[in-house]
C-alpha positions as CSV (number, residue, x, y, z in Angstrom):
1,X,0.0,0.0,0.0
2,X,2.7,2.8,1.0
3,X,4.5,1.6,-2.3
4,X,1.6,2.4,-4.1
5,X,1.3,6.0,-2.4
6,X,5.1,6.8,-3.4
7,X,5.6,5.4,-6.6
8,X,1.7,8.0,-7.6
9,X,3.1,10.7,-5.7
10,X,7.1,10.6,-7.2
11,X,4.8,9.6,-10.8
12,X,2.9,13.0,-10.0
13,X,6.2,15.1,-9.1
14,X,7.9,14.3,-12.5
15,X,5.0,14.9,-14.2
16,X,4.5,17.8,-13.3
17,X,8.3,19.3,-13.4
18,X,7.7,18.0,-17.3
19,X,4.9,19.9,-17.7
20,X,6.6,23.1,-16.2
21,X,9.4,22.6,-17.9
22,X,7.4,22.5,-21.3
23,X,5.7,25.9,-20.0
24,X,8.7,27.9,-20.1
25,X,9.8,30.6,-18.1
26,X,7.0,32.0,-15.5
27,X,7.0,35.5,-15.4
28,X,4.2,37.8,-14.3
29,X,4.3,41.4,-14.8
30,X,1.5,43.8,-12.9
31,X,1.1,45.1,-16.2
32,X,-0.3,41.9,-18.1
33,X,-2.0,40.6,-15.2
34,X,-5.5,41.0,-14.7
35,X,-8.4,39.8,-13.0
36,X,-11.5,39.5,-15.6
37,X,-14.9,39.4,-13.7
38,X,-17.6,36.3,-14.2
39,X,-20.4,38.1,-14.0
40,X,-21.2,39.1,-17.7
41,X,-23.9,41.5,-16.8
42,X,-23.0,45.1,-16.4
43,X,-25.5,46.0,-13.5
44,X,-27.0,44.5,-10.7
45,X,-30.8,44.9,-12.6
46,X,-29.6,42.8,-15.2
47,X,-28.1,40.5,-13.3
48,X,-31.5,40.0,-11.0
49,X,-32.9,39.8,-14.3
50,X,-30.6,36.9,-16.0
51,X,-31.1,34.8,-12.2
52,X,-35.3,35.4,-12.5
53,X,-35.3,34.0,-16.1
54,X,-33.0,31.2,-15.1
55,X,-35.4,30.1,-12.6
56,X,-38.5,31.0,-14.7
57,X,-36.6,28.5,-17.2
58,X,-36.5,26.4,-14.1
59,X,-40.2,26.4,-13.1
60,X,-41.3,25.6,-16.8
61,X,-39.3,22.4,-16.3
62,X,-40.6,21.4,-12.8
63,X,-43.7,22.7,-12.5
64,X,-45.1,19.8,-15.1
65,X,-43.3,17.0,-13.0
66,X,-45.1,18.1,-9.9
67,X,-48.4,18.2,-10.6
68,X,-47.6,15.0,-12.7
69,X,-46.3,14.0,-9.1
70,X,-49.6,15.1,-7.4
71,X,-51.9,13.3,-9.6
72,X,-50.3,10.0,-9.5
73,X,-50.7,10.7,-5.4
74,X,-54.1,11.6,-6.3
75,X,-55.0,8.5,-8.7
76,X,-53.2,5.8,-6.6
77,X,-55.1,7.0,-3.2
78,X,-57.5,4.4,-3.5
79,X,-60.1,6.0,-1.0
80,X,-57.5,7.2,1.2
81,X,-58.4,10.6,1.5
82,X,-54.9,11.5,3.1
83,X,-53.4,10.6,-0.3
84,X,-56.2,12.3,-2.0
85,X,-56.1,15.7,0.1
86,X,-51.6,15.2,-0.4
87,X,-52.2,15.1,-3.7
88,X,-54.3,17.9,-4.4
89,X,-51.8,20.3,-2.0
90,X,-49.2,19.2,-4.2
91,X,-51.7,20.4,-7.6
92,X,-52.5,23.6,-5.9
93,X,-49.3,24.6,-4.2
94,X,-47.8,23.8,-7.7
95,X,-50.2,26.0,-9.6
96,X,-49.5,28.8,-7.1
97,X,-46.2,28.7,-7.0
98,X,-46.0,28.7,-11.2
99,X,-48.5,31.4,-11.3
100,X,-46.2,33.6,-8.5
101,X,-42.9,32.9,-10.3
102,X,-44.7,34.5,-13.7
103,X,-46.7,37.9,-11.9
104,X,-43.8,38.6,-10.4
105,X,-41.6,39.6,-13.1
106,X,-45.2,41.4,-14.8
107,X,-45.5,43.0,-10.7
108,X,-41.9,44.3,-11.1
109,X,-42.2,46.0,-14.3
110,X,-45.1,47.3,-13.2
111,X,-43.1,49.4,-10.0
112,X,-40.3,50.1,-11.8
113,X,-42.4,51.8,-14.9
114,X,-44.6,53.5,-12.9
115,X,-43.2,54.1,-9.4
116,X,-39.7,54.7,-9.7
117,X,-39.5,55.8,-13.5
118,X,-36.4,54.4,-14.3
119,X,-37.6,53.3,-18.0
């Protein structure tokens, strides 16, 4: 076992002095160096704006599974009207949550058109 450790550790050393040796020099010069942000978005609105139709995006995709989720609860029950009243939370909670996800972009647009007047 520790011969396997040291011969992948000295295998990982030589490996990598042949793959800094391939680099060339290192050299890094304040001039040349700089740090590139991730965010692609210039402002924080469109940022907010990229995440909400990510996770609109998101609710299209999940939204369908759960309520397919809710009534398979709700066919499979078999009189139990646990299962039945489970699966019909799941339906409406589902609905409501889809339906919240879509206003509120339509709710935001609204305040920022007429109450702040930014557009």
């Amino acid at each position: 076992m520790k011969k396997n450790i040291v011969s992948i550790v000295s295998a990982t050393i030589l490996a990598g002095t042949a793959l800094l040796s391939l680099a060339g020099p290192l050299s890094v010069s304040a001039q040349t160096f700089q740090l590139k942000s991730p965010i692609e978005h210039e402002s924080f609105g469109a940022l907010i704006e990229a995440i909400a139709s990510f996770l609109r995006g998101l609710a299209i995709i999940i939204a369908p599974i759960f309520v397919i989720f809710g009534a398979f609860y709700f066919v499979t029950a078999n009189g139990n009207a646990t299962k039945i009243q489970t699966g019909q939370k799941i339906i409406l909670y589902t609905v409501i949550g889809f339906l919240i996800i879509f206003l509120a972009e339509a709710i935001v647009d609204l305040l920022i058109e007429d109450v702040i007047q930014v557009k």
